[in-house]
N, CA, C and O of each residue as an XYZ file, in Angstrom:
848
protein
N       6.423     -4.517    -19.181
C       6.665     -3.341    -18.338
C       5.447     -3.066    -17.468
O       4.327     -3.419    -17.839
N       5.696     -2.324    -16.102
C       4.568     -1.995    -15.373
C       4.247     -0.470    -15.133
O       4.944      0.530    -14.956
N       2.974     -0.705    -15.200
C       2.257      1.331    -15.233
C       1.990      0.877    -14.060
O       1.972     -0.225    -13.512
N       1.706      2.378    -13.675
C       0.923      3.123    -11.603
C      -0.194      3.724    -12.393
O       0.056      4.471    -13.339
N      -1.588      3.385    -11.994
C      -1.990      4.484    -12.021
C      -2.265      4.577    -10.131
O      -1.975      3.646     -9.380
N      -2.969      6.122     -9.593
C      -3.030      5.876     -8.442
C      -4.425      7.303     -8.711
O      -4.471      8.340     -9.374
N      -5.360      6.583     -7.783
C      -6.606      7.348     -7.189
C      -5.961      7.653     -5.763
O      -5.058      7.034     -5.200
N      -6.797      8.979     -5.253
C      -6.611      9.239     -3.949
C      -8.342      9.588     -3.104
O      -9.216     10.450     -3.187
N      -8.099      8.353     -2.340
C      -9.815      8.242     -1.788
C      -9.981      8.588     -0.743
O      -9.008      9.124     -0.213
N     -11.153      8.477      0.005
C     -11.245      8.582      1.369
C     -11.192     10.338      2.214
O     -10.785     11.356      1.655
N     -11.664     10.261      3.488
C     -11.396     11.181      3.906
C      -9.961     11.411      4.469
O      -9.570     12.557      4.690
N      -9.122     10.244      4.716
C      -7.589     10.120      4.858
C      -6.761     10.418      3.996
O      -5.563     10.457      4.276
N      -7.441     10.822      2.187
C      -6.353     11.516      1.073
C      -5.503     10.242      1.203
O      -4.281     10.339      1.316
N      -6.199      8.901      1.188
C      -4.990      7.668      1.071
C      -4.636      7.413     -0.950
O      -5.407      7.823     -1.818
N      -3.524      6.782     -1.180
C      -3.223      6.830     -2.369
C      -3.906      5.268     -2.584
O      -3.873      4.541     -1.591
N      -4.427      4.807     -3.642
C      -5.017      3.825     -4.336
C      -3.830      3.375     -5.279
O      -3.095      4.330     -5.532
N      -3.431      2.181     -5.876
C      -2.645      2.254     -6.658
C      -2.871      1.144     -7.365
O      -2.811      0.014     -6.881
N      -3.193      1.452     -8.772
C      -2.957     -0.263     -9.447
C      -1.993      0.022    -10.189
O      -1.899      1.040    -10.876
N      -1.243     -0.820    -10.106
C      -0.326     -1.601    -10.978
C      -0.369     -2.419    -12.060
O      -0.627     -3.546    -11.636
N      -0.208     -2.433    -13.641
C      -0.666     -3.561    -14.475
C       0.084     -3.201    -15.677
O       0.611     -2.097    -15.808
N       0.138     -4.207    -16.629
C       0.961     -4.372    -17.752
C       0.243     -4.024    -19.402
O       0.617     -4.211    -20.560
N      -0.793     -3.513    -18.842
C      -1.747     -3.365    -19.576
C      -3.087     -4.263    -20.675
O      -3.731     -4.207    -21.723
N      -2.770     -5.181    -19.213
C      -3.997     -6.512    -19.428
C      -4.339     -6.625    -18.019
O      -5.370     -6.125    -17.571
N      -3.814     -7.030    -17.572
C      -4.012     -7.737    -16.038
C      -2.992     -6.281    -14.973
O      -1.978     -5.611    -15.166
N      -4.272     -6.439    -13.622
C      -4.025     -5.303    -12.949
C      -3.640     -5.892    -11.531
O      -3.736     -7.112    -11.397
N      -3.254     -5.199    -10.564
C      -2.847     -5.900     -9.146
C      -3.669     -4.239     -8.520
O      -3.517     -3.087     -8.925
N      -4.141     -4.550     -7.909
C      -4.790     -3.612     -6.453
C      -4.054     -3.142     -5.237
O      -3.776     -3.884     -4.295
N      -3.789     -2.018     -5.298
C      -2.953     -2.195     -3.725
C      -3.127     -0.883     -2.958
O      -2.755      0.263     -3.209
N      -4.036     -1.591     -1.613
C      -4.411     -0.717     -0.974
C      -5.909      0.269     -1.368
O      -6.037      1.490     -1.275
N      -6.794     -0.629     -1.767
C      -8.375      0.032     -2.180
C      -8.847      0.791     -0.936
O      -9.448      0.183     -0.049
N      -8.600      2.062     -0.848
C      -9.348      2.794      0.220
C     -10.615      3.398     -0.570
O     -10.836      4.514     -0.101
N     -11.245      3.180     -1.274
C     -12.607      3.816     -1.709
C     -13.641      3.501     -0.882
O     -13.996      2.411     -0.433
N     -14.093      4.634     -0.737
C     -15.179      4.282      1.130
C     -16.683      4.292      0.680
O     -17.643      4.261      1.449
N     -16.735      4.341     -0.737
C     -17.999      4.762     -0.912
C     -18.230      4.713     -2.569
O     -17.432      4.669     -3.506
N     -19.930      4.744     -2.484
C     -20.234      4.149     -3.906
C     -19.405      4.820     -5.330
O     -18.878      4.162     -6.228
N     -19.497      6.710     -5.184
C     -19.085      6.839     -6.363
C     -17.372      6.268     -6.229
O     -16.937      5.713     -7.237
N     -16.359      6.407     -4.936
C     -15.390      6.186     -5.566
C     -14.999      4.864     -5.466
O     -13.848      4.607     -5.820
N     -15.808      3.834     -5.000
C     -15.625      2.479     -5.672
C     -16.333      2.422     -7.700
O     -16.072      1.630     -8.606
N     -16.938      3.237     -7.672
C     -17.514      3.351     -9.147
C     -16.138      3.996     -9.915
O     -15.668      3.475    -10.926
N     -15.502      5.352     -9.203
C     -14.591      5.522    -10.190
C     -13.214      4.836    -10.091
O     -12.353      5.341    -10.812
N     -12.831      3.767     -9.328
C     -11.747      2.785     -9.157
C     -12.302      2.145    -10.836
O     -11.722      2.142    -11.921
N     -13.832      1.587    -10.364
C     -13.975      0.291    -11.643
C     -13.733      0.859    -12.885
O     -12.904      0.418    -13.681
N     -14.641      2.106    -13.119
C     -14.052      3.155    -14.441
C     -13.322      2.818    -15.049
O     -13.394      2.174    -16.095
N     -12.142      3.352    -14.272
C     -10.607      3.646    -14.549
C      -9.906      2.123    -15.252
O      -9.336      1.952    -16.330
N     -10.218      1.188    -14.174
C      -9.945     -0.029    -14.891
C     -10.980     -0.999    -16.457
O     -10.799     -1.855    -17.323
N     -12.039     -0.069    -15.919
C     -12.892     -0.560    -17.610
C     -12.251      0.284    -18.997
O     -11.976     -0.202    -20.095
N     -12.133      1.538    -18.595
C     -11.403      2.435    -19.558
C      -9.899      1.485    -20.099
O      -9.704      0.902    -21.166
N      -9.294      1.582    -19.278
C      -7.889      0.882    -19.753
C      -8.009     -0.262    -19.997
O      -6.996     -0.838    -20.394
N      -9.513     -1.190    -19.837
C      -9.017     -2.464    -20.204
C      -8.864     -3.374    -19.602
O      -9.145     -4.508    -19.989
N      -8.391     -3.088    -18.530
C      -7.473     -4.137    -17.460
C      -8.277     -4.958    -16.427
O      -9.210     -4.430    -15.822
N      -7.993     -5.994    -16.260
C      -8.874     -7.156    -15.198
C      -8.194     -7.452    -14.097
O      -7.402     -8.392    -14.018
N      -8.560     -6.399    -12.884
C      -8.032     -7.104    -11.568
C      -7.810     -8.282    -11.236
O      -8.769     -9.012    -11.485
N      -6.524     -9.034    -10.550
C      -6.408    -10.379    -10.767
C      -5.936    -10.412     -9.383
O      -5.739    -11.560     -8.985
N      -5.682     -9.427     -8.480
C      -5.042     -9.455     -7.706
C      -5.334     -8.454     -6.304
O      -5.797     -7.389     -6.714
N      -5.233     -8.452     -5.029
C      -5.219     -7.252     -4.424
C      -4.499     -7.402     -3.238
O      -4.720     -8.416     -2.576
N      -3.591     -6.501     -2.799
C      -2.484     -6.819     -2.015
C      -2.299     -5.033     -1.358
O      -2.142     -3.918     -1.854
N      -2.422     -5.577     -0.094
C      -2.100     -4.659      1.355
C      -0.930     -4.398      1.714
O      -0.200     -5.349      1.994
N      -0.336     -2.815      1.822
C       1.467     -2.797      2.229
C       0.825     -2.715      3.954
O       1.621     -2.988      4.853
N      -0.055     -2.480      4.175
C      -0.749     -2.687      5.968
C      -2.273     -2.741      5.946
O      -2.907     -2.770      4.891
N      -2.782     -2.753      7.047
C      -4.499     -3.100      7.545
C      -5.115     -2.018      8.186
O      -6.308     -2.093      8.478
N      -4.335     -0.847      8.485
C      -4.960      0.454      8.648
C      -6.408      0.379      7.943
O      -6.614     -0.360      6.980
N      -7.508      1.313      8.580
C      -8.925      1.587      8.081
C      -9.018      1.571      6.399
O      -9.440      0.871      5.478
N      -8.013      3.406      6.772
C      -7.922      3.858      5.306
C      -7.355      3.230      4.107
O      -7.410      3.653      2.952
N      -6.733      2.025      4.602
C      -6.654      1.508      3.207
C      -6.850      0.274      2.983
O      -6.085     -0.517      2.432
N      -8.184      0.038      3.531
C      -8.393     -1.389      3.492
C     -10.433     -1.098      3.013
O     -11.316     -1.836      2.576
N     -10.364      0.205      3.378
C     -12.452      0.116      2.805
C     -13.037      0.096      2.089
O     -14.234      0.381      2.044
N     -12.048     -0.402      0.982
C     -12.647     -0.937     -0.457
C     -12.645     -2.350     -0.355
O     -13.435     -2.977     -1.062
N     -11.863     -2.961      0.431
C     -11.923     -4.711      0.186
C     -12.931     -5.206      0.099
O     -12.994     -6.102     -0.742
N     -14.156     -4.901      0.870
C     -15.518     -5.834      1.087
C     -16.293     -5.261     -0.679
O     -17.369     -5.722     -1.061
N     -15.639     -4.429     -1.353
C     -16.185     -3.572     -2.658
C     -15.542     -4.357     -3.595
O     -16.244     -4.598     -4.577
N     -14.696     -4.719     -3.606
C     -13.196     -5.440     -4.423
C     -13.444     -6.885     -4.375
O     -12.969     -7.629     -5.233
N     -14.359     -7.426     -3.153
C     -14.346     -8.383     -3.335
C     -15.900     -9.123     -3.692
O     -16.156    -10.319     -3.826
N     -16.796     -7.943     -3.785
C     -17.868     -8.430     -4.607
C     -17.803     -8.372     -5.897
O     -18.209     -9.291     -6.608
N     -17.237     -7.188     -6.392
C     -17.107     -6.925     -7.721
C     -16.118     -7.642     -8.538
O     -16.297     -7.684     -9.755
N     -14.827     -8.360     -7.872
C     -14.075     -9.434     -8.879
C     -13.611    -10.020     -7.956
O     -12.399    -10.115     -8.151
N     -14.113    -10.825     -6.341
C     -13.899    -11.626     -6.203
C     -12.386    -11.949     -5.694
O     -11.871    -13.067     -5.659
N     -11.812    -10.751     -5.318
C     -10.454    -10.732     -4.784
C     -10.841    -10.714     -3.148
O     -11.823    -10.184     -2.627
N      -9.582    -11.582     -2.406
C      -9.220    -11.367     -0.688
C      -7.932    -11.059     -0.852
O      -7.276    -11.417     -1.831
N      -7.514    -10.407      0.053
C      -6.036     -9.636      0.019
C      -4.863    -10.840      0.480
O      -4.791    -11.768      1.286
N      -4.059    -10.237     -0.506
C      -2.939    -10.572      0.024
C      -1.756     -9.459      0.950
O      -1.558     -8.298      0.593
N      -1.167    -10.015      1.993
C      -1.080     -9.083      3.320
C      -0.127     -9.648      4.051
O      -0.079    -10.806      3.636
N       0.836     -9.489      5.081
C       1.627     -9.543      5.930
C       0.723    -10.217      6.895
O      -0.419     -9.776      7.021
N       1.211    -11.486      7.756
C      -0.056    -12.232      8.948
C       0.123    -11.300      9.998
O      -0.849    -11.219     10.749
N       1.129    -10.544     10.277
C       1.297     -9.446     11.695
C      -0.023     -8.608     11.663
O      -0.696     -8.208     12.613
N      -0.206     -8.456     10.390
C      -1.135     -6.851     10.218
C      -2.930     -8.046     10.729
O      -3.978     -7.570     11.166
N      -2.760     -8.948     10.561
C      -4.396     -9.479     10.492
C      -5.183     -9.111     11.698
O      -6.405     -8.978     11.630
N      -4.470     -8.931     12.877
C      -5.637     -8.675     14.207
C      -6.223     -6.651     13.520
O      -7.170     -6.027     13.997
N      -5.450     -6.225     12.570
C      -5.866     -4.925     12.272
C      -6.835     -5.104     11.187
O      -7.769     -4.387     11.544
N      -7.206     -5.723      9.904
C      -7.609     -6.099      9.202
C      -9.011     -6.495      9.903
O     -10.039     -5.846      9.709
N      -8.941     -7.573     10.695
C     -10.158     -7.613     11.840
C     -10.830     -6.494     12.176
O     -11.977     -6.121     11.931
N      -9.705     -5.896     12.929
C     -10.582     -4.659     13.723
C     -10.915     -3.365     12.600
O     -11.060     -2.292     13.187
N     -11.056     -3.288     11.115
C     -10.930     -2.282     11.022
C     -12.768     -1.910     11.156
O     -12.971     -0.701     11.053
N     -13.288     -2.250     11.238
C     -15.020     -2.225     10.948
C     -14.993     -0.968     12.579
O     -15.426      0.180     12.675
N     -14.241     -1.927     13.688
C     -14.248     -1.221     14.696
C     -13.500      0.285     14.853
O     -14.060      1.196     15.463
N     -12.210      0.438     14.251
C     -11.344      1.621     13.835
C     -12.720      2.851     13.215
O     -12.969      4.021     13.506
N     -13.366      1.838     12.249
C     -14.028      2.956     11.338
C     -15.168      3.150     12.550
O     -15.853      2.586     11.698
N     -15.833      3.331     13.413
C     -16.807      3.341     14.237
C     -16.102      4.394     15.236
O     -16.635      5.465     15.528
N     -14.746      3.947     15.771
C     -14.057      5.504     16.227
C     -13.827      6.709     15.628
O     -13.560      7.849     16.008
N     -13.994      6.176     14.637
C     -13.660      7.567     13.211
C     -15.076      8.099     12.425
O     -15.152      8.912     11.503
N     -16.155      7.369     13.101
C     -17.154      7.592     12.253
C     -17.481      7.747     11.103
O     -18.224      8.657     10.735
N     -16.755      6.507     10.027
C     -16.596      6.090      8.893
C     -16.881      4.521      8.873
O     -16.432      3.504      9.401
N     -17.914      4.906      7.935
C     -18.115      3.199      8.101
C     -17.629      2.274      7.181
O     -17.751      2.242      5.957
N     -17.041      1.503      7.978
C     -16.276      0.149      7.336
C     -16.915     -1.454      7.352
O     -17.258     -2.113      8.333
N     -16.947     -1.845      5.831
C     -17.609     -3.134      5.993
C     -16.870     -3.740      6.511
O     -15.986     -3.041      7.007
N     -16.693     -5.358      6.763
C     -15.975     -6.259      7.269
C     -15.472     -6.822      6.155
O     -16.144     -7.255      5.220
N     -13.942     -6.821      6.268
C     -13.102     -7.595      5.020
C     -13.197     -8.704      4.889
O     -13.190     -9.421      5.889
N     -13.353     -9.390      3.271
C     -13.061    -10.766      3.701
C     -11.415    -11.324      3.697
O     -10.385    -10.844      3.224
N     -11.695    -12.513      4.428
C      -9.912    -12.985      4.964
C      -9.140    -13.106      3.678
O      -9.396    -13.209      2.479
N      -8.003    -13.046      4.514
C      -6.674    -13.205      3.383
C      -6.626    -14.214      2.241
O      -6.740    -15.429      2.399
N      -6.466    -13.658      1.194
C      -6.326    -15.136      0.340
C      -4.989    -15.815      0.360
O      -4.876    -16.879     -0.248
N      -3.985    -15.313      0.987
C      -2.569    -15.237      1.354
C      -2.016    -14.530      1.752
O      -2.495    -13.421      1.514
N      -0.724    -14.490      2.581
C       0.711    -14.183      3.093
C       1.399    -13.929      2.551
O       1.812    -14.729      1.712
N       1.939    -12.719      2.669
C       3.700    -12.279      1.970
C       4.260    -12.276      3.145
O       3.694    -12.270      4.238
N       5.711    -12.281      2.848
C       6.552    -11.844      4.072
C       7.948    -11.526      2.815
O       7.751    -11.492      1.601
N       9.061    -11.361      3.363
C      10.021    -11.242      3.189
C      10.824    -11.565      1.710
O      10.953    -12.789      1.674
N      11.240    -11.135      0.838
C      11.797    -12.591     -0.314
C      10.369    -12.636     -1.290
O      10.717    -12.607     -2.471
N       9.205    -12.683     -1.178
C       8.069    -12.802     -1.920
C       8.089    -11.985     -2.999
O       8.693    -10.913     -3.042
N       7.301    -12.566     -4.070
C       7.366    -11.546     -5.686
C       5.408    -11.467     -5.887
O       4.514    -12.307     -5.786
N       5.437    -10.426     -6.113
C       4.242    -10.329     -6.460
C       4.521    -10.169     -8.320
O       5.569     -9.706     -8.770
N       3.513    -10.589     -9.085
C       4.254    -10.507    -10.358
C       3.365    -10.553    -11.149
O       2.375    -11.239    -10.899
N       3.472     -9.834    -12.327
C       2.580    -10.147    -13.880
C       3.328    -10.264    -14.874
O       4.542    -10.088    -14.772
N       2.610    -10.653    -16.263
C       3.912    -10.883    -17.241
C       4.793     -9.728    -17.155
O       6.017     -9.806    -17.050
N       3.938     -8.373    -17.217
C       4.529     -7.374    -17.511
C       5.744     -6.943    -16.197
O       5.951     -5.741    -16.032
N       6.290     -7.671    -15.559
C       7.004     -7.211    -14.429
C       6.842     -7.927    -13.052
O       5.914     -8.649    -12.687
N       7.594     -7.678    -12.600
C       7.429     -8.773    -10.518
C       7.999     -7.548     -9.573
O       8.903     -6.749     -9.820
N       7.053     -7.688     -8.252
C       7.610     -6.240     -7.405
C       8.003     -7.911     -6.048
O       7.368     -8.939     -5.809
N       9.342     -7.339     -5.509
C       9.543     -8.029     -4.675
C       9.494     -7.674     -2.902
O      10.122     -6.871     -2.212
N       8.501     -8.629     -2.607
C       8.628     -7.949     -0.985
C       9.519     -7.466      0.125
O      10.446     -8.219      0.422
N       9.411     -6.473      0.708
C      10.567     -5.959      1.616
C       9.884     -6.083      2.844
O       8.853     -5.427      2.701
N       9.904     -6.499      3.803
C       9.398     -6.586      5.485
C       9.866     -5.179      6.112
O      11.023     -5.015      6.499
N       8.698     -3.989      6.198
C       9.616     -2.776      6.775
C       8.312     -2.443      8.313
O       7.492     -1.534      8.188
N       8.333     -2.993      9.139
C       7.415     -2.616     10.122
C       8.041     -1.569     10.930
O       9.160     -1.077     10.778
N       6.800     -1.194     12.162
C       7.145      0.234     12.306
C       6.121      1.050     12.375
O       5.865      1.092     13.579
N       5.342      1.757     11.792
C       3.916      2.187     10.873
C       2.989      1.294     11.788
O       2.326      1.659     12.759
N       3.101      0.087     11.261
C       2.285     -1.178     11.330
C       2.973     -2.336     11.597
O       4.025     -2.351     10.957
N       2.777     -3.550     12.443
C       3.138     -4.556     12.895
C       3.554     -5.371     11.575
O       4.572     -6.062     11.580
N       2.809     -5.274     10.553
C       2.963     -6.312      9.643
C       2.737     -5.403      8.146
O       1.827     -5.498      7.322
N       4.056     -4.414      8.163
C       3.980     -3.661      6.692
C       4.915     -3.932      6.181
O       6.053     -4.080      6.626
N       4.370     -4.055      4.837
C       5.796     -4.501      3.480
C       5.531     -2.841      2.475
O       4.771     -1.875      2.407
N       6.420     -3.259      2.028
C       6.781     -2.283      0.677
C       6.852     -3.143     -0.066
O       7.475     -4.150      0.270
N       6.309     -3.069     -1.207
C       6.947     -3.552     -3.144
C       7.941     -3.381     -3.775
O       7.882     -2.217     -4.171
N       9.024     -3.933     -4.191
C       9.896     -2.957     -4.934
C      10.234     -3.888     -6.334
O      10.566     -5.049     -6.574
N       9.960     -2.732     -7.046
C      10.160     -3.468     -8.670
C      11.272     -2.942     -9.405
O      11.252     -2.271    -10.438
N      12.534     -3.461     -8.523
C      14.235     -3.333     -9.240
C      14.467     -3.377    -10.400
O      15.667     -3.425    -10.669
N      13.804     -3.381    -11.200
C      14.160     -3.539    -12.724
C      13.555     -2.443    -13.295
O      13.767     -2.031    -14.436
N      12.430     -1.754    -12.089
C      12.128     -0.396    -13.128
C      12.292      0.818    -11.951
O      11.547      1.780    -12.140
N      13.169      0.892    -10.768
C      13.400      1.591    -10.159
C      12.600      2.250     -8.826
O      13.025      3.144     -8.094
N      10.999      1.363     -8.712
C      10.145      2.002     -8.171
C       9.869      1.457     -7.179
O      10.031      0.238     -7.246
N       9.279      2.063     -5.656
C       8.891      1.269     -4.493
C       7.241      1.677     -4.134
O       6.980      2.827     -3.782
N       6.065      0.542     -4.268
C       5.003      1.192     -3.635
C       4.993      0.821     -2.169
O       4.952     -0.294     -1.647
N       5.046      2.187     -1.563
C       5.774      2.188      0.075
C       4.604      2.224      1.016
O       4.561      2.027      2.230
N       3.851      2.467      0.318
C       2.356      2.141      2.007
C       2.897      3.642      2.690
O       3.108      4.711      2.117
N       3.048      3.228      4.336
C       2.927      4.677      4.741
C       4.454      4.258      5.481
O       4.388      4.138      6.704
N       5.740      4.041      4.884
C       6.706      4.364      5.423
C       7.227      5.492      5.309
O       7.607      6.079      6.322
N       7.338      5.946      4.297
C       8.641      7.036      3.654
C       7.181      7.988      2.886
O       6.405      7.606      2.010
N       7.227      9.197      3.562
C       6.732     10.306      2.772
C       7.670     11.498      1.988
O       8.796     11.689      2.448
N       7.310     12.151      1.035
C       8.081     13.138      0.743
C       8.341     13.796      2.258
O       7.381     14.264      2.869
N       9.426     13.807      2.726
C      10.218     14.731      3.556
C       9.894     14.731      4.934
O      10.253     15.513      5.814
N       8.598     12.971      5.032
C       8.246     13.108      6.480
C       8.110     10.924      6.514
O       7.980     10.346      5.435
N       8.157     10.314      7.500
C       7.845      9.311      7.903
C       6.162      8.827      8.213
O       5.605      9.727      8.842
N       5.614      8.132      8.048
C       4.500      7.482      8.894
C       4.660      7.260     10.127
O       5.656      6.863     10.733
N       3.188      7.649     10.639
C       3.199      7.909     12.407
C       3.122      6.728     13.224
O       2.460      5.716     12.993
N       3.679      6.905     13.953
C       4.066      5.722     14.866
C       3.185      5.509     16.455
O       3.549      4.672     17.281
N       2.314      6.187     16.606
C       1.739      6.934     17.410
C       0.357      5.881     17.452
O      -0.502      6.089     18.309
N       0.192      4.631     16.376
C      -0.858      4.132     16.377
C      -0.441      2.878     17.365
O       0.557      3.006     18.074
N      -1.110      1.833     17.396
C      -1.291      0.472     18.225
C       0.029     -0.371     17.405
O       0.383      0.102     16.325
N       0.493     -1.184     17.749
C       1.646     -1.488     17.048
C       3.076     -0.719     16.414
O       4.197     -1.180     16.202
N       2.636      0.338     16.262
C       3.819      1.387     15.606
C       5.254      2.059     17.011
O       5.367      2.256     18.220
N       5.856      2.134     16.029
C       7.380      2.171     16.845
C       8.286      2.900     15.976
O       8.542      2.519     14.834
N       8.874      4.159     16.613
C       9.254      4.822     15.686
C      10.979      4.691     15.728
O      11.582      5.703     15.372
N      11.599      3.789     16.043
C      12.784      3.400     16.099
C      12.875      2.050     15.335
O      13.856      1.547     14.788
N      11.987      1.733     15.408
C      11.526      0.094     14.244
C      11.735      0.681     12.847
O      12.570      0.454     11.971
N      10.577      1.604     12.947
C      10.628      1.852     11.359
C      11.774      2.504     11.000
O      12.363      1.974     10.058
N      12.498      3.927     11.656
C      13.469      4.593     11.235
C      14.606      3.536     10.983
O      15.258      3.553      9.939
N      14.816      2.608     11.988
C      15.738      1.222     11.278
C      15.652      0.402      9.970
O      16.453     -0.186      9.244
N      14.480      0.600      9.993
C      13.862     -0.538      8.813
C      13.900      0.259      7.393
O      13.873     -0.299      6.297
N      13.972      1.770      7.625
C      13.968      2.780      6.607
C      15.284      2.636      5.972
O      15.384      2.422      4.764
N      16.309      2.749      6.764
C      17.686      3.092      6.696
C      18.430      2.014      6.032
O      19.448      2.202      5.366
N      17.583      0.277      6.355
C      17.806     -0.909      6.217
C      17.857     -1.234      4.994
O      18.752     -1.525      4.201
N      16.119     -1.083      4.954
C      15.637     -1.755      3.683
C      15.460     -0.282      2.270
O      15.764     -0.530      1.104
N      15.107      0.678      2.564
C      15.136      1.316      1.403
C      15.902      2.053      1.145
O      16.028      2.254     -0.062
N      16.964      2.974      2.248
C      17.710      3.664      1.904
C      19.230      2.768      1.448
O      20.316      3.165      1.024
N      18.764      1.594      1.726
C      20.179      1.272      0.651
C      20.113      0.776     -1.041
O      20.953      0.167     -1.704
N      18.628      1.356     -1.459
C      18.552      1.157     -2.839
C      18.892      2.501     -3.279
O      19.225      3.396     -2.503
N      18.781      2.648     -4.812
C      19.653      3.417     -5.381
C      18.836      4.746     -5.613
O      17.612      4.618     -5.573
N      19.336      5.977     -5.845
C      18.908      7.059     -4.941
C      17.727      7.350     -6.027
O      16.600      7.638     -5.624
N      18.029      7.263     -7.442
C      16.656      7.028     -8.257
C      15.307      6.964     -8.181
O      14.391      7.597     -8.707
N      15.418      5.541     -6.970
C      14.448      4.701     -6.884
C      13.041      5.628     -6.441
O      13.028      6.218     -5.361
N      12.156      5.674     -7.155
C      10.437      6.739     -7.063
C      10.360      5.877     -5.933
O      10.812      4.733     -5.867
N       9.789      6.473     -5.100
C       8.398      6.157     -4.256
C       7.311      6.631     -4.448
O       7.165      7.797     -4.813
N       6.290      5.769     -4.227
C       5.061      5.642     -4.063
C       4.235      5.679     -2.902
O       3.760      4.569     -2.661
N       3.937      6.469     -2.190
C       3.478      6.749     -1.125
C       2.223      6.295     -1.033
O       1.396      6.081     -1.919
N       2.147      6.133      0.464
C       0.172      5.819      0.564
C      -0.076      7.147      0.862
O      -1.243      7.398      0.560
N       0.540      8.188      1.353
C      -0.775      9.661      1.127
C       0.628     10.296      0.703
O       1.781      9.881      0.828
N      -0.268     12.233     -0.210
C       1.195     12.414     -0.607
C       1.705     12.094     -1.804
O       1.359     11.002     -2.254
N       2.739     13.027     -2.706
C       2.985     13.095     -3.609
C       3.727     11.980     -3.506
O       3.663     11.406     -2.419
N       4.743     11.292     -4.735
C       5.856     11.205     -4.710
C       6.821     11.396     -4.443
O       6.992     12.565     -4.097
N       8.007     10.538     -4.402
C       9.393     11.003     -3.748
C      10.820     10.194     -4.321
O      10.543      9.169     -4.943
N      11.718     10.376     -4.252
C      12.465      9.619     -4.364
C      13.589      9.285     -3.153
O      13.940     10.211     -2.421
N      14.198      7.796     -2.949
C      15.306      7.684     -1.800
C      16.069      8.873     -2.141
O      15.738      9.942     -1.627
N      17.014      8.818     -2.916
C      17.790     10.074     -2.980
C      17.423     11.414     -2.279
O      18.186     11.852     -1.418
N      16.433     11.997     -2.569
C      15.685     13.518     -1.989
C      15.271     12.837     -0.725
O      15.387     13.659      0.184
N      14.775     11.518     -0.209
C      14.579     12.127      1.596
C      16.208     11.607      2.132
O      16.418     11.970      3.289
N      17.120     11.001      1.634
C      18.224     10.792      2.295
C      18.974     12.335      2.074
O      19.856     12.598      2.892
N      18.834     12.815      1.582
C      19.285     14.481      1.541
C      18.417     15.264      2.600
O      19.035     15.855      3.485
N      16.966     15.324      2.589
C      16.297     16.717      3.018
C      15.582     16.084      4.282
O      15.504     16.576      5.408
N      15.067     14.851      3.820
C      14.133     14.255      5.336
C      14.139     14.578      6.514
O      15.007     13.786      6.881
N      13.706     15.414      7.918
C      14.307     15.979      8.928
C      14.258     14.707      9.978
O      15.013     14.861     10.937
N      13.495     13.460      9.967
C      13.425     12.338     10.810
C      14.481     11.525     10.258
O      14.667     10.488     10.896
N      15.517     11.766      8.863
C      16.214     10.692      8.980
C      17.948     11.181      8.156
O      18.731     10.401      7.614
N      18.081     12.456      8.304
C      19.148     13.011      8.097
C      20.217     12.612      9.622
O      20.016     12.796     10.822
N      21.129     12.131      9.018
C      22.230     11.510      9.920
C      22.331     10.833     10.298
O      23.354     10.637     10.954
């Protein structure tokens, strides 16, 4: 079976999330910008035990990519990521310099997801969904056997991810919403990159960007 735990870092309030079976952990989305909360990411995983084996991007946005160059001294992980999102992944050193947050330089991908892909531990496999929109090259996770999606920044409780950035399109994603997650079952938790939880069911009811 697979646990969430999730930190929320950064000055963006981005969600952190590992995933693990309670040996082996998967990373997704390290926004810790800084020493103590790259210190309390490692904590959390020394406390429980668990040995990062893995670290994987639902996009290449700043905020959730300024732990990688931290992630990857400390165990030696490069992300795994969508190839659309990589000219963002590049630029984020530059993003953080408009934002006046400083961002190391990531190191490159250790691989590609796209479409059909399983990310997986004994304890469970989340399978990739292609939902761009947000971002040129964003996936969601979804682990059908225990009801849950870690969604990056598509689907918020009762609001969408902004489309308003370089690549983003807000008729892409509202398609890709309707496509790929609102036809799972209304149960299904989300996992947001900022932001509580949610479930499909409650934004296909209340959502004001995607009622009708």
């Amino acid at each position: 079976m697979l646990h969430i735990l999730r930190h929320t870092f950064n000055p963006f309030q981005e969600n952190t999330y590992v995933v693990h079976d309670g040996g082996e952990a998967i990373l997704i989305d390290p926004g810790c910008w800084n020493t103590d909360e790259e210190t309390t990411l490692a904590r959390s995983l020394d406390d429980a035990g668990l040995t990062p084996v893995k670290l994987v991007l639902t996009h290449a946005h700043i905020d959730h990519v300024l732990g990688n160059a931290a992630m990857h001294q400390r165990y030696g992980l490069r992300p795994w990521m969508h190839r659309n999102d990589l000219p963002l992944l590049e630029a984020a050193p530059r993003q953080g310099h408009v934002y006046g947050i400083p961002c190391e330089p990531s190191p490159g991908p250790e691989g590609f997801l796209d479409e059909g892909d399983t990310v997986e531990l004994s304890g469970g496999r989340m399978e990739v969904l292609f939902v761009p929109g947000h971002a040129p090259g964003h996936i969601v996770l979804h682990c059908r056997e225990q009801g849950f999606v870690i969604g990056g920044d598509v689907l918020f409780r009762e609001s969408i991810g902004r489309t308003d950035l370089p690549g983003g399109d807000t008729a892409t994603l509202l398609h890709h919403i309707r496509e790929k997650l609102f036809t799972l079952p209304d149960d299904t938790v989300v996992y947001p990159g900022h932001g509580p939880e949610t479930t499909i069911g409650h934004e296909k009811r209340v959502n004001p960007f995607l009622r009708g």
